[in-house]
N, C-alpha and C positions, 0 to 999 in steps of 0.2 A: 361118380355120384356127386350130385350139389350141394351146398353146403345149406342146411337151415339155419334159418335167421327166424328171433321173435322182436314181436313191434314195438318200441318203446311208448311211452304213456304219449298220446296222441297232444299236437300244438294247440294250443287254445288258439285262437284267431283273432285277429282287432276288426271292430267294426264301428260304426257312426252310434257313438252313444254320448254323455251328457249326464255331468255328475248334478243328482237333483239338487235344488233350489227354490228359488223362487221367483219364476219368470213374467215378467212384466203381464198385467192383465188390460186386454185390448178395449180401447177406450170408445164407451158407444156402444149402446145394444143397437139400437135400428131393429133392423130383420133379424137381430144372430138367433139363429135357429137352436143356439144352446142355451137361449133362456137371459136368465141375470145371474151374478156371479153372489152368492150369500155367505157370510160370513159365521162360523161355526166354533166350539169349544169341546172338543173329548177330555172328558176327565175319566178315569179309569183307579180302582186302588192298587199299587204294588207290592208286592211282599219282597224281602231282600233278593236280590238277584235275577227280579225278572222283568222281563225287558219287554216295552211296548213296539206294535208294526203297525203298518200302516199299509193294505194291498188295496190295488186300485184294478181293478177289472174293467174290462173294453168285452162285454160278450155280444158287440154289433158286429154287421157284417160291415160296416166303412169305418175309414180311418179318424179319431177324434186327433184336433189338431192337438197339440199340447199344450196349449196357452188356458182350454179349455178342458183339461182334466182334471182341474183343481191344484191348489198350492196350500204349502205348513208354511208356518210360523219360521222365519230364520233361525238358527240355532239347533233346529230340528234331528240333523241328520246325524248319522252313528256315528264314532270318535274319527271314523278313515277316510269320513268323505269333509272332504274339504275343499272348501269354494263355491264357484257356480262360473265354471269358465268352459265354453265347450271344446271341444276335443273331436279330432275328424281323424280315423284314421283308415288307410287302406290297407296297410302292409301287412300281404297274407304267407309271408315266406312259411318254411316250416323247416324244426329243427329236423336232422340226417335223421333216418329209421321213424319216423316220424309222419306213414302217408297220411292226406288230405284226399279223405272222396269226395269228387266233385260229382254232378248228376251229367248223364248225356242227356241235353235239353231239349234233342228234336223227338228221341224215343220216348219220355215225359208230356212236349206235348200231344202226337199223335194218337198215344195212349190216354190222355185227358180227352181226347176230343176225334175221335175216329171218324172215317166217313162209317156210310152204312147199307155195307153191302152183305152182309151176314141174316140170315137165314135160320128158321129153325122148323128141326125134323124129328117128330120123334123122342121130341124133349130131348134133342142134343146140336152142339152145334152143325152146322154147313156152311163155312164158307167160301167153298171150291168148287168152281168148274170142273175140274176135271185133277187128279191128284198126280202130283212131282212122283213121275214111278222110280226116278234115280237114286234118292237117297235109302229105301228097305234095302236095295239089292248092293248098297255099298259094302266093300271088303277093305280091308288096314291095308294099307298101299294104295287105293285109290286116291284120283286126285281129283278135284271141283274148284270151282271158282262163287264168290261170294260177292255180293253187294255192299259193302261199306260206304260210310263217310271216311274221306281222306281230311289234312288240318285245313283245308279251305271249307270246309262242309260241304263237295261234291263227291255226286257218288262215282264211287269206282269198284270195279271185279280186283279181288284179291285171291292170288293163288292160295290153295292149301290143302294139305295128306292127311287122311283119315287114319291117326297113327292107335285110337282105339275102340272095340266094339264091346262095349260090355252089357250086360245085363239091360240095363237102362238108357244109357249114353254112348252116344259117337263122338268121340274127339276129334277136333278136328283145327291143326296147325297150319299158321301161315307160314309158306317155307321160308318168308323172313325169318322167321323165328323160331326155326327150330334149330337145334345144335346136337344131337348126342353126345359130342366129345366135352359141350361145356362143364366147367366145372367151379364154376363163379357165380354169383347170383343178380348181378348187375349187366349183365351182358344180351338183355333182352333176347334169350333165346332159353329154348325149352326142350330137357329132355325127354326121352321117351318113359323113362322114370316119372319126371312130372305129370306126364300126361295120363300113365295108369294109377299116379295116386290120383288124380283130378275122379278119373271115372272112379276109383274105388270108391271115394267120397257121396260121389252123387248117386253110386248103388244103394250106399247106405241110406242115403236122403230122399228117396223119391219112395220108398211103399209110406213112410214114416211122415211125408209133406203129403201125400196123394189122401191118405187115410184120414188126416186131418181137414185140409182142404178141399177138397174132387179132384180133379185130373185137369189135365191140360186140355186143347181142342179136340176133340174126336168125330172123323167124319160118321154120320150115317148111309150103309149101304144094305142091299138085299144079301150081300154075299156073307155078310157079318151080322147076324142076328142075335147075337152075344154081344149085350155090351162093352163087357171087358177085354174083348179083341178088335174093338173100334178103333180103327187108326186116326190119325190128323191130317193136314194137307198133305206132307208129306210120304202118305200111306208104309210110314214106319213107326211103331211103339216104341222106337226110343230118341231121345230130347240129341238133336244135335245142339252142340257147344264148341263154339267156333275161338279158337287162340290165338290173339293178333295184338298189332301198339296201337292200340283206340286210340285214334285222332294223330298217329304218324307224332307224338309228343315226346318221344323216349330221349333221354339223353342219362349218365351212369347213375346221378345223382337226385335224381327225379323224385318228389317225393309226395307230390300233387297230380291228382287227374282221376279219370273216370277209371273205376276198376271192375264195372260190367254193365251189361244195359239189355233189358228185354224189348223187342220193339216190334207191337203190333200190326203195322203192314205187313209182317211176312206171314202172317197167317189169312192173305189177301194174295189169289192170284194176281200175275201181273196185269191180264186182259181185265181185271176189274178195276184196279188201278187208274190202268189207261182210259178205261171207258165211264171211270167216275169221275174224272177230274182233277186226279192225285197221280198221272203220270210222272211228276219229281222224284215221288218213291219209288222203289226198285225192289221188288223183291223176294225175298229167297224160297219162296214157297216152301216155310219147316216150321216144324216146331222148334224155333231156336235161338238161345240168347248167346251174347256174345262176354268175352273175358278178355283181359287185358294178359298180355306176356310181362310187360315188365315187373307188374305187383303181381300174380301168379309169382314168379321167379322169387324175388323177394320176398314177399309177406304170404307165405301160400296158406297160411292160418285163416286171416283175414280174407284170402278167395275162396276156401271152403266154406265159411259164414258167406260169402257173395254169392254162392251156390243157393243157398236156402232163400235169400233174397231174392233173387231176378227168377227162381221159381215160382213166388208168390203170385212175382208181376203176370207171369206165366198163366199160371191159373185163376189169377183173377183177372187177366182178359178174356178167358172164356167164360167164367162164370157169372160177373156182374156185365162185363159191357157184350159180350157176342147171345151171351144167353135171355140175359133181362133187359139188354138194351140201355143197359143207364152206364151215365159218364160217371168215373169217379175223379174227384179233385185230388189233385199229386198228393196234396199233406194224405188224405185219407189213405193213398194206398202205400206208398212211401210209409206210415206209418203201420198197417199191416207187414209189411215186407220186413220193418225191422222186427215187430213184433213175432213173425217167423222165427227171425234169426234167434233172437232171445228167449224164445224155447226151445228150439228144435237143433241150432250149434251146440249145445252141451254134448246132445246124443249121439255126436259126430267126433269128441272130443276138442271142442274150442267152447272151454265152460267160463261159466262168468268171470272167471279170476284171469282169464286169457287174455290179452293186451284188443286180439282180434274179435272179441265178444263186444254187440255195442253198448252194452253198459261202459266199460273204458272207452268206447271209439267217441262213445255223445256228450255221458255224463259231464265230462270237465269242461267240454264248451258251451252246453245247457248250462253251466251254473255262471256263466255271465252274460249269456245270449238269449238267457230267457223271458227275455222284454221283444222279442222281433214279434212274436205273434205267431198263432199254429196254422190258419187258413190262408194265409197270402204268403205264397212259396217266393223266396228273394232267388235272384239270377245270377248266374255268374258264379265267381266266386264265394258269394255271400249266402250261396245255395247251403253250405256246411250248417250254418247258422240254423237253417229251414229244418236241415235232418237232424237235430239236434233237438228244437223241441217235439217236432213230432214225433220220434221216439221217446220224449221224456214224458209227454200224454200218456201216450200206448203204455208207457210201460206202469204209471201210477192207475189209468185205468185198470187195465190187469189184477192190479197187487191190491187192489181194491174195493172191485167189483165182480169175483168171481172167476177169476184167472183165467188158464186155458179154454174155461167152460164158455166165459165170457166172450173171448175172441172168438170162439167159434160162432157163436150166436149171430156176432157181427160181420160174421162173413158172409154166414147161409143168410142170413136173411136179406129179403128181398130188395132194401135202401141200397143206400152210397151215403159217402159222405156224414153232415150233422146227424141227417133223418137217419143213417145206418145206428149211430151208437145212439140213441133215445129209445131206435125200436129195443137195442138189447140191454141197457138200462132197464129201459119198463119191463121187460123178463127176469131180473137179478131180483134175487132176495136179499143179498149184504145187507143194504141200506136202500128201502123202499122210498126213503125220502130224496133220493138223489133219482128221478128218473126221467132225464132228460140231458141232450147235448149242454146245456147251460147249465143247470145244476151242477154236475159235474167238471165243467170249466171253473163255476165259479169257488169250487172246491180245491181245486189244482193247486194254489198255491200252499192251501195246508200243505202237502206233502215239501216244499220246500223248507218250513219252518222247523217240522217235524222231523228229528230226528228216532223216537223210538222205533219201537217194534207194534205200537196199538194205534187208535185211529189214524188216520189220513195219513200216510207215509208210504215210501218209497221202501220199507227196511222189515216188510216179511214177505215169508216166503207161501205159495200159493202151489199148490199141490192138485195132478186130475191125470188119469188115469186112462187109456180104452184099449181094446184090441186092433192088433193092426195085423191084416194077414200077411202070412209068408215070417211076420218078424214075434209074433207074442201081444203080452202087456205094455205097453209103453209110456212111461211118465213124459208128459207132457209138463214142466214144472216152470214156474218164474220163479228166479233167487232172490234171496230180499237182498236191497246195498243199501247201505246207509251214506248217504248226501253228504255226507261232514267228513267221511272218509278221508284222510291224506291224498289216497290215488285220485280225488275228483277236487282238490283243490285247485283254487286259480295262484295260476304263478306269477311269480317273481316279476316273466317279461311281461304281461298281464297289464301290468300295473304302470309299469314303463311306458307300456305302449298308447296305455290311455293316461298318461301322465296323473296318475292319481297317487296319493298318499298312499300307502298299507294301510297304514295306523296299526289299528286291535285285531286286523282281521287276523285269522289263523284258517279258518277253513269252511267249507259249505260254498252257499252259493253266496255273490257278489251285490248285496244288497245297495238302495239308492242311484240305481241307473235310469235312464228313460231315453229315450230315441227323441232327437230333435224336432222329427217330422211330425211325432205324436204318437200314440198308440195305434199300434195296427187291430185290425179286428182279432177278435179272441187273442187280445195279450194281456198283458200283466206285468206291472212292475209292483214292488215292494220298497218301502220305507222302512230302516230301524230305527230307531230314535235311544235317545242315550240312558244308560243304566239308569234305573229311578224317575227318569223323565216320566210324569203324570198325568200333565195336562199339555193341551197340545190345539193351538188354535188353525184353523183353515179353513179352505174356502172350495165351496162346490158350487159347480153351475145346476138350475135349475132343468134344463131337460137337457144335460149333458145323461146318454147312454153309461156313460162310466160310474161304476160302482165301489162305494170304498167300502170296507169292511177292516175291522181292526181284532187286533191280537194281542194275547199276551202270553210269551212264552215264558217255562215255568225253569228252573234251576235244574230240574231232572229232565229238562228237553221236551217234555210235553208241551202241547198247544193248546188255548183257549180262544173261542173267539167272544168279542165283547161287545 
């Protein structure tokens, strides 16, 4: 038997950021499309101990440079931030036990932006010629071969044994990677054990994500007049789940990389492929996403929350793109998919307190990365950064507009994207004055200021209820976490790595950052300004998109805005 392992509190990561200042302002209106730059004075009264902010909102869809987002007064910034000297950095190592998910970028964009050869019958999807009769009638010892990327990103057939049939799930290992005799957890290989706890997991997860969300693809046929015996391409009711080294990247030590990916071509026969102009994809005619063996092995916490995730992806390609035809933007569904995990992994046993729940996975790199912006998803490496606020969205949406009830709203209904959460905004009763994609952005940052348990905050918990057949009542719940927590501080290396001061900081989020480039659409950065600090002079552009809005936070951690 293998040994478990749980995840240690996830790496913060260094990126391109820029301790505020006051940066030179560009000489020359001419044509500048951001106006003239005016000169301003907030005076505000304090009472002992509370402390003035300063948030600056971008809720445009383009990027405002930063020269033009306005600048304070020198002197300005909290006791930690010190200077005005930039700082580049890349270095996205991670400490041991410590993985880094990255995104698989081709299955992101295919799924942002599909061809469109999908069908609809009967109010359900079609998108098959004719259905893969191979995988219903597969037994545990059979063997198939799979369509992958290998590390060049071409595709390649990968052998693998169908080691189980459960209820809802086929498992199915690359004979690279399986082992029965291992008994180590760095050995990229997978036992049979592994494999039936993988499926036990996703028994429990599929009436429980179905019931909530709909279902995955299901073909319409005459033979099946019963919706709920409706198959998908692969004319089998249960989700194959393929177990391989995503991207051939393993080595013992590994502690970065993709640790699942659902990826919409293969709910495309291949002859349409070929004959739509997307013959480069290949693919596997299933209903099937794919998991990594090494973090499986490792972190099998964290791949049972990646079950509920790349399900999402799952049924939200049938639902929003194959059904309704609309493209969703990565932030939008990447942020459903966390927001899966963050209700629906407690139910599974990986509850918020769990290292593999992404409140630890996002929170502590949200709380210094929350300047990138929620709608332009960053590449690469710097993708972390991207799942980081959009979960940190999702998750203060939630806690504050209606919880579970809310997410649901935003899935059934018929948008994508901004227009998805407006439409289910304008259905919340919370707070009717918040009902719209920018309202709500421009709210966002309360919840970082805000540590209570009452308005705008991250730190209550939100409670909803329904019946799921086969399983009862089922709480659908988001936990409240409080921002300032210990577990969601920025560390130590943190601060080394962007050469900044500490100072006073002790915990929350990382105040006085900005991005060189400027603010990306729907971001936000934050100013503190020093204990008792009053008055406070600065300069805003004239048709600069960027919004400031000020605060003052109170000695019991309450927020005001002024």
């Amino acid at each position: 038997m293998k040994r478990r392992v749980i995840i240690l509190t996830t790496t913060i990561l260094a990126a391109v950021v820029l301790l505020c200042g006051c940066p030179q302002t560009p000489s020359g209106e001419g044509s500048n499309p951001y106006g003239s730059e005016t000169t301003q004075t907030k005076n505000v009264t304090l009472a002992a101990n509370e402390t003035l902010y300063l948030v600056r909102v971008n809720p445009s869809s383009t990027t405002v440079p930063h020269a033009y987002t306005g600048t304070t007064a020198s002197g300005s910034q909290a006791a930690y931030m010190q200077g005005s000297r930039s700082v580049f950095q890349q270095n996205l190592g991670a400490e041991e036990d410590a993985p880094v998910i990255r995104p698989h970028r081709a299955s992101q964009e295919f799924n942002a932006n599909p061809p469109r050869f999908a069908e609809i019958q009967d109010g359900r999807s079609r998108s098959v010629l004719g259905e893969n009769h191979g995988y219903a009638a597969c037994a545990v010892g059979d063997t198939g071969q799979f369509w992958v990327e290998n590390s060049a990103k071409v595709m390649v057939q990968k052998n693998a044994t169908l080691k189980v049939r459960s209820t809802w799930a086929k498992i199915w290992v690359a004979d690279d990677n399986f082992d029965d005799a291992s008994n180590v957890n760095d050995d990229n290989k997978i036992t049979a054990l592994q494999a039936d706890d993988l499926a036990e997991k996703f028994d429990l997860i599929y009436p429980i994500e179905t019931a909530f969300f709909g279902t995955e693809m299901r073909k319409a046929s005459a033979n099946t007049p019963n919706p709920a015996d409706v198959k998908g391409i692969d004319g089998d009711d249960r989700i194959q789940i393929l177990v391989y080294d995503i991207d051939d990247d393993y080595p013992s030590n590994q502690s970065g990389g993709t640790f699942g990916y659902f990826w919409g071509k293969d709910e495309y026969t291949q002859a349409q492929l070929d004959s739509g102009g997307a013959s480069a994809y290949k693919s596997n005619e299933a209903e099937i996403f794919y998991l990594d063996a090494h973090f499986l092995d490792k972190y099998p916490e964290t791949m049972y929350s990646t079950l509920v995730h790349e399900f999402q992806h799952m049924i939200h390609f049938n639902r929003k793109t194959l059904r309704l035809g609309r493209n969703s933007e990565t932030w939008y569904n990447e942020m459903l998919s966390m927001l899966a995990e963050d209700m629906i992994s407690p139910l599974i046993e990986v509850g918020a307190d769990n290292s593999g729940h992404p409140i630890n996975m996002r929170i502590p790199t949200f709380n210094v990365y929350y300047i990138c912006g929620l709608t332009s998803w960053l590449s690469g490496n710097a993708a972390v950064y991207s799942y980081s606020v959009a979960y940190a969205f999702g998750a203060y949406l939630a806690r504050n507009y209606g919880g579970a009830a809310f997410v649901k709203d935003m899935f059934d209904n018929d948008e994508v994207n901004q227009a998805s959460i407006t439409a289910a905004l304008a259905g919340q009763s919370v707070d009717p004055r918040v009902d719209s994609f920018e309202d709500a952005l421009l709210r966002f940052p309360e919840a970082l200021l805000n540590n209570t348990t009452s308005g705008i905050t991250f730190n209550k918990t939100v409670n909803y209820s329904m019946n799921v057949p086969t399983v009862g009542s089922t709480n659908y719940n988001f936990a409240a976490f409080n921002i300032y927590d210990n577990n969601y501080k920025v560390s130590d290396g943190v601060f080394n790595a962007l050469d900044i001061s500490k100072g006073s900081y002790t915990n929350g989020p990382l105040f006085g950052l900005y991005l060189t480039s400027g603010m990306p659409p729907a971001s936000m950065n934050i100013q503190a300004f020093l204990p008792g600090q009053s008055s406070v002079t600065y300069t805003q552009w004239t048709n600069s998109p960027v919004k400031f809005r000020w605060y003052v936070k109170k000695a019991d951690g309450t927020v005001t805005q002024k």
